[in-house]
N, C-alpha and C positions, 0 to 999 in steps of 0.2 A: 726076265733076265735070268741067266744063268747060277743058279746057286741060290738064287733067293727065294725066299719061304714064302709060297703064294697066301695072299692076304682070303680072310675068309671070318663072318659073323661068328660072334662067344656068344654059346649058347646060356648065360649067364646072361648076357645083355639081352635078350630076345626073352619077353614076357606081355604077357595080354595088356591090351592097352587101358582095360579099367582099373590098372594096378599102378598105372602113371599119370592118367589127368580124368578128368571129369568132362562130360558132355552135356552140357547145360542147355534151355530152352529159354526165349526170352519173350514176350511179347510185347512191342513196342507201342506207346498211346500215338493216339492219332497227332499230336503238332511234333514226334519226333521223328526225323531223317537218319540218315546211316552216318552221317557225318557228327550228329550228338554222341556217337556211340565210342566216340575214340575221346571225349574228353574224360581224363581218366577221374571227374567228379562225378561224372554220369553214374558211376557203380559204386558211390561213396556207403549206398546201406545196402553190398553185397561182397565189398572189395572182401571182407572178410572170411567169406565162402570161399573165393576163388585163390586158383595157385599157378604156380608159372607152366605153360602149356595147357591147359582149358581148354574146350574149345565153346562157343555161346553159340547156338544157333538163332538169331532174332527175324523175327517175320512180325512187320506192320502190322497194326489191330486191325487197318480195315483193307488188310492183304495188296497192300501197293508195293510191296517188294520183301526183299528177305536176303540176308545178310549172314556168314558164317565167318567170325572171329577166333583170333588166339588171342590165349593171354601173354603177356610176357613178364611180367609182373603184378604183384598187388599184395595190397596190403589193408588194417585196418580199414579206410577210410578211403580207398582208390583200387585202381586195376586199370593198369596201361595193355592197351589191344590193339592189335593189326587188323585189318577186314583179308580176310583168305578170298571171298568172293561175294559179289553182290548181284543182284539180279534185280530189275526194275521191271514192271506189269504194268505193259502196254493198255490189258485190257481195262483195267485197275483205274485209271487215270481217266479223269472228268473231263467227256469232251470238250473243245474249244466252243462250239457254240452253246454249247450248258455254261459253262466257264464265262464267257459275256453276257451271259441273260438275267437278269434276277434273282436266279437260284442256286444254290448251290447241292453238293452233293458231301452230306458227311457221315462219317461213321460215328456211333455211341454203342459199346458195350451193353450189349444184352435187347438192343431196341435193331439194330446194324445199320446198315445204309439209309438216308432218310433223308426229305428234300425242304432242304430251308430258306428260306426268303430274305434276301440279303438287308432291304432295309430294317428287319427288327428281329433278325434271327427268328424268327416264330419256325416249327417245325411244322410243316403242311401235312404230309404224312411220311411215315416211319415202315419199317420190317422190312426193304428190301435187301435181298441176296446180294445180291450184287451193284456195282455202282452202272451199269450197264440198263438192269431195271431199270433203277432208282431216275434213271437219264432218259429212256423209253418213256418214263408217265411224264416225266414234268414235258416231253416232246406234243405226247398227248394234250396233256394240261394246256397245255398255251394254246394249239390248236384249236380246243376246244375254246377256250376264253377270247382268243382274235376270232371265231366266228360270227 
């Protein structure tokens, strides 16, 4: 419009963004989903770290997805957060016919992906990379064992 004083960023307000929030990393254990992540008890022994605008980056322990959060509040004992975006890994997920068989597919810190036998959880064997492997031998495995 005529006569009006075109609007334009203070260069006051414009400063690096590690001067205004923190970007934080999380990693999540394996029985937790993106949906634990907004109950704001979840960060009850971090609420105190965090400040409003944060952002959390959280990736699955045993890489089934990964999730980028703000914060919007928090305090002591809490921290109320949004999910900005989540991402779920196709490859990540225990097939359907692994999924009906006997065994399953889990992950353990520092052992990874490892194939355990659903009537007494026993772990059969452990170290694989990926759930992919880990789905490969037990294919094998049964193979082998219906021979």
């Amino acid at each position: 419009m005529a006569g009006e004083r075109q609007r334009a960023a203070n260069i006051s307000e414009f400063v690096p963004a590690e001067q205004t929030r923190n970007i934080w990393s999380h990693e999540a254990a394996e029985d937790i989903e993106v949906e634990h992540l907004t109950d704001p008890a979840y960060w009850r022994n971090l609420g105190h770290m965090l400040r409003e605008w944060d952002r959390i980056e959280v990736r699955h322990c045993a890489g089934r997805w990964f999730a980028e959060l703000m914060v919007r509040s928090a305090g002591r004992l809490y921290a109320n957060v949004v999910v900005l975006r989540k991402t779920q890994f196709a490859d990540a997920k225990v097939p359907d016919d692994i999924a009906a068989s006997d065994y399953d597919v889990r992950f353990l810190r520092g052992k990874g992906h490892m194939v355990v036998r659903k009537a007494d959880k026993a772990i059969i064997k452990d170290g694989f990379k990926t759930v992919a492997e880990a789905a490969h031998w037990i294919t094998d495995n049964l193979a082998i064992r219906a021979a």
